[in-house]
C-alpha positions in Angstrom: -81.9 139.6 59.8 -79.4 142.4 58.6 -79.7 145.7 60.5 -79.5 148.7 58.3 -76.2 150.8 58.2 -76.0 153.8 60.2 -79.0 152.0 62.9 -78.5 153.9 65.9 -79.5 151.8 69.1 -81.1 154.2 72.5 -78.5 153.4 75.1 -76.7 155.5 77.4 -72.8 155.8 77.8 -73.2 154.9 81.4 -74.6 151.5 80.3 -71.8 150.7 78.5 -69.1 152.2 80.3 -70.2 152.4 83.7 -66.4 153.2 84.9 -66.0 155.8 82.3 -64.2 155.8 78.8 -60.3 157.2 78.2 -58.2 157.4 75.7 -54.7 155.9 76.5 -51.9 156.9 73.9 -51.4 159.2 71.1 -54.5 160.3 68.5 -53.6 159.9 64.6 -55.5 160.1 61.6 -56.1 156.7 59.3 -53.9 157.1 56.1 -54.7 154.7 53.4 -51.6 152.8 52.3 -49.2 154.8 49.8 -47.2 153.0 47.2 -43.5 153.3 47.3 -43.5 155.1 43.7 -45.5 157.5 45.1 -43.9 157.7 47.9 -40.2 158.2 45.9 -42.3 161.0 43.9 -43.3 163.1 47.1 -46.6 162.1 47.0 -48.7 162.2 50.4 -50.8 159.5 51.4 -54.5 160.5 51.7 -56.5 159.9 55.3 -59.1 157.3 54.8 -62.9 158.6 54.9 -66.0 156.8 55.4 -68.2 155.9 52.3 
């Protein structure tokens, strides 16, 4: 059985982190992959979204 995109499930944080959750290194966007042409123009590379 498929579950629906975007199905949120009732849990708490606590449940599934019960130490806690960190982030350990830097924070950058996604970029979709540039080609080199565009690159060689100046072009920038776009930050990938969620359809």
């Amino acid at each position: 059985m498929a579950i629906p995109r975007g199905t949120r499930f009732a849990i708490e944080h606590d449940g599934v982190f019960p130490d806690g959750a960190a982030i350990v290194g830097p924070v950058a966007p996604d970029m979709e992959h540039g080609s080199k042409e565009g690159k060689a123009r100046g072009k920038q590379s776009k930050q990938k979204t969620v359809a």
